[in-house]
Each structure stands twice: as C-alpha cells, then as structure tokens.
N, C-alpha and C positions, 0 to 999 in steps of 0.2 A: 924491365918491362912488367913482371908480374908482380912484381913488391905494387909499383903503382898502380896496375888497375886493382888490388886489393885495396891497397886505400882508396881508392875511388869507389871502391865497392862501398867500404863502411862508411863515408864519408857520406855518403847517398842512404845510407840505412839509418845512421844517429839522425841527420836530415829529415827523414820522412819518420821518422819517431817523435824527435819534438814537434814536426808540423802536428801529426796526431794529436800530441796534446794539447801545443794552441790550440787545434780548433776544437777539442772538449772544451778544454775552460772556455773560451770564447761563446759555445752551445750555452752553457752552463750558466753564466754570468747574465748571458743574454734574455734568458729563459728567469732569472730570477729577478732581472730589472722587470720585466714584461709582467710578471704575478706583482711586483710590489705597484709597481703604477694603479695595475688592476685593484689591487687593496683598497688605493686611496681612494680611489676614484667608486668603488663602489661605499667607502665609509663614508666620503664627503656627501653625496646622494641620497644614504641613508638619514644623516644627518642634517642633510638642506645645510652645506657651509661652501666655501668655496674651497678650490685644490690647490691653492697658494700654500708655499712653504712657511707663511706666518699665519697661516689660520691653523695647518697642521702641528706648528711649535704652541699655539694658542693653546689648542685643544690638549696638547699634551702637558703642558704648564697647570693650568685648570684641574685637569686629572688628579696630577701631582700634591695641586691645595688641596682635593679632595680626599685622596687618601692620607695625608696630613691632619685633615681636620677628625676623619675615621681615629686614626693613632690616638691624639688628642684625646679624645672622647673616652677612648678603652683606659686612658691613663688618669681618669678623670678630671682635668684639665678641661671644663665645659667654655670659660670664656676664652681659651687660645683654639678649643674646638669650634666656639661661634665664628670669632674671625679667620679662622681658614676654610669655614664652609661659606661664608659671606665671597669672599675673595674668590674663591674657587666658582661658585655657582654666577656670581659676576659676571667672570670670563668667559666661562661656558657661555651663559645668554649672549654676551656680546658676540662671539662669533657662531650661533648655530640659530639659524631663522625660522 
C-alpha cells in the first residue's frame, strides 16, 4: 500500500513538471509567432506590399541581389554589379507599390 501511493505520488509530480513545461514552451512559442506576424505585418505597411508569403520571399530575394550587386562593386566587378543592382531593384519595384 505505501510503495503505491508513493508512485502515485511521483507519478503526479513528473506529471505536473512536464505539464509546466509544455505550457512555457507553448507561452513561449505563442508569444514569438504573435511578434513575427506583428513584424510582417508592420514591414508590409511600411512598405505598401502585400503579407503573402511570395511577396515576403520577393522582398527577400531582391535584398539578396542587392547586397550582391554591393559585393560586386567593392570587388570591383561594376558590370556583374550593374546586373545585380538592375535585378535586385526590379524585384523590389515589382512587389512594393
């Protein structure tokens, strides 16, 4: 009789130990989905674009040429820095109104 309700003692403790942690991480996870939405949603705004997941890979693709064509430039390389600034500012205009 006391062997069991010891383990039912700890069995109720490890229990309510990991319920604890799910529900940090779950806090946690919640709370960082809740800021990145907020991100986008204030960059897209900023930006006049839309909060589609292809206008957000756009925008970051675009980025991408842009610091490319930046590289380019310091390596002196001006006409592979033309066409990645050409590419790059493209894209930008095409998704930001």
């Amino acid at each position: 009789m006391q062997v069991e309700s010891f383990f039912e003692w700890l069995g109720q403790a490890i229990g309510s130990v990991i319920r604890f942690i799910v529900d940090l991480l779950s806090g946690l996870f919640n709370t960082l989905t809740h800021a990145g939405g907020n991100f986008v949603d204030g960059l897209s705004r900023a930006l006049g674009m839309d909060t589609s997941i292809i206008s957000i890979i756009t925008l970051l693709i675009g980025l991408m040429f842009l610091y490319s064509a930046i590289r380019a430039f310091m390596r002196a390389s001006i006409i592979l820095g033309l066409i990645w600034l050409v590419i790059g500012l493209w894209l930008l205009s095409w998704i930001i109104h």
